[in-house]
TILOVEX-369211 format. One record per residue (C-alpha): chain; residue number from 1; residue in one letter; y, x, z. Coordinates in nm, 3 decimals, always signed. Each point is the difference from the previous one (the first is absolute). Last residue first. Example, Ala and Ser with C-alpha at 12.3 -4.5 7.8 and 13.67 -1.06 7.14 Angstrom:
BEGIN
KOLSE	chain	n	res	yy	xx	zz
KOLSE	A	2	s	-0.106	+1.367	+0.714
KOLSE	A	1	a	-0.344	-0.137	+0.066
This chain:
BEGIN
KOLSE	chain	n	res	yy	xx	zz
KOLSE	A	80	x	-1.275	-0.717	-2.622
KOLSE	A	79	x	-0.124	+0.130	+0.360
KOLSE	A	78	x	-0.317	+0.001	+0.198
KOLSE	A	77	x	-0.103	+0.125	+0.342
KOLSE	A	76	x	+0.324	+0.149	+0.040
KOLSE	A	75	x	+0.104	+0.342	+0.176
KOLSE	A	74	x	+0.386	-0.024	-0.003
KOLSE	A	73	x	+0.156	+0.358	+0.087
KOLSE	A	72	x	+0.392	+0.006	+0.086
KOLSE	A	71	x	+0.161	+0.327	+0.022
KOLSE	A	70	x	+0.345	+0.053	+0.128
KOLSE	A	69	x	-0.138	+0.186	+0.366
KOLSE	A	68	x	-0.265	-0.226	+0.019
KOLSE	A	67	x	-0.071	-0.411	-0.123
KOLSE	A	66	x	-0.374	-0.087	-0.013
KOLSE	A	65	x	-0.115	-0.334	-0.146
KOLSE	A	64	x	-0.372	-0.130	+0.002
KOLSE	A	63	x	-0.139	-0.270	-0.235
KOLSE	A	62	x	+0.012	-0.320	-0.101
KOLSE	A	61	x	-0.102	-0.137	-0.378
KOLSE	A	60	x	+0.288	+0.162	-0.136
KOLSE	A	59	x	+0.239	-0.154	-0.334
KOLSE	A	58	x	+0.236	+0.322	-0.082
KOLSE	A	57	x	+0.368	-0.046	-0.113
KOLSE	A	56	x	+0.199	+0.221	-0.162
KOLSE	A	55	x	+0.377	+0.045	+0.033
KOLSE	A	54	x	+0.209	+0.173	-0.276
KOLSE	A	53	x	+0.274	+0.283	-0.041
KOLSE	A	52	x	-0.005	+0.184	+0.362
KOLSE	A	51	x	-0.299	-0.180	+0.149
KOLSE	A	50	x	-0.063	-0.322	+0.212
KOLSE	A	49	x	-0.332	-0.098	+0.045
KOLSE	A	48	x	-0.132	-0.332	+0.090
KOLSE	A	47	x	-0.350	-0.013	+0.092
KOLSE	A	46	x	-0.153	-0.325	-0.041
KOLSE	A	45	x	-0.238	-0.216	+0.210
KOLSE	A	44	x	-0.309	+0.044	+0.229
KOLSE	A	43	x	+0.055	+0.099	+0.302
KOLSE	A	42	x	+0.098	+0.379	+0.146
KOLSE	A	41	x	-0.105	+0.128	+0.298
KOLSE	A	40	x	+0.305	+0.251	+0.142
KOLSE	A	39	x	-0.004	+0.330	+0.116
KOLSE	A	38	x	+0.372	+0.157	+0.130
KOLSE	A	37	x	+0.226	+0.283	+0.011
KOLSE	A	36	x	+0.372	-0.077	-0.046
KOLSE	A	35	x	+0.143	-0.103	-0.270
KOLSE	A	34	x	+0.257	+0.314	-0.174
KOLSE	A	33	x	+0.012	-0.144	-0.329
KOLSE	A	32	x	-0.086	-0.409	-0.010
KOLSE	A	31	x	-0.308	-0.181	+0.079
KOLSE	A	30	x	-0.011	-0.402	-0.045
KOLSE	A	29	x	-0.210	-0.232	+0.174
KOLSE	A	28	x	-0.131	-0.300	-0.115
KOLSE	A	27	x	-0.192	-0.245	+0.207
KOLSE	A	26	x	-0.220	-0.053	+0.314
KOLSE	A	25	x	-0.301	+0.170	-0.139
KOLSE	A	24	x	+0.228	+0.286	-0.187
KOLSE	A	23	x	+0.042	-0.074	-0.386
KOLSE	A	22	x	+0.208	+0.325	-0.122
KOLSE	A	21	x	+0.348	+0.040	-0.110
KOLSE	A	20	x	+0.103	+0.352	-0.090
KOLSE	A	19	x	+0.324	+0.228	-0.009
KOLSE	A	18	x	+0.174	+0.220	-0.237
KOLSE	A	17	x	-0.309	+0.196	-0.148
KOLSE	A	16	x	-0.126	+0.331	-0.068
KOLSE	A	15	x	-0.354	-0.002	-0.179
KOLSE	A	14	x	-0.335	-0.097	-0.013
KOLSE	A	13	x	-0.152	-0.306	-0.061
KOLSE	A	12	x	-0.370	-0.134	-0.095
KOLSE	A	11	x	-0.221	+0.272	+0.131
KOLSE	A	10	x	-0.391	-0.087	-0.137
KOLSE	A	9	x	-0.311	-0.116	+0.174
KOLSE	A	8	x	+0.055	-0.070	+0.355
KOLSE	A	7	x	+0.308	-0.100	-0.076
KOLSE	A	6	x	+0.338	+0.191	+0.062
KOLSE	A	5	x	+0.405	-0.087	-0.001
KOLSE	A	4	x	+0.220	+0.328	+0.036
KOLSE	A	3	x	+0.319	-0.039	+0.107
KOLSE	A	2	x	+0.253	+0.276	+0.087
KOLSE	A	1	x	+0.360	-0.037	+0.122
């Protein structure tokens, strides 16, 4: 699937990935391939990412998840 992390002042992320973790307000919550549609606050806390050869993780300062047709958009107000 696709993942693209944003800020309002620079794109952090982009590329295919194996799955996600994100910080929801009740917890984590993981998105795999084929998840269906949803939009999702996100909390403050780390972004796991699993990829092909390495996993990256992303610190967010909450945010806004959207997960359609294999592609995941995070729109952050602040990431490290």
């Amino acid at each position: 699937m696709f993942l693209e992390i944003v800020t309002p002042d620079r794109k952090v992320f982009e590329g295919e990935v194996i799955s996600a973790q994100f910080p929801g307000g009740d917890g984590l919550f993981e998105v795999l391939e084929n998840h269906a549609p949803m939009i999702s606050a996100l909390g403050k806390g780390k972004i796991t990412i699993k990829g092909g050869q390495s996993d990256k993780t992303f610190t967010v300062e909450g945010g806004v998840v959207e997960v359609l047709k294999n592609k995941v958009t995070v729109l952050a107000e602040a990431a490290l």
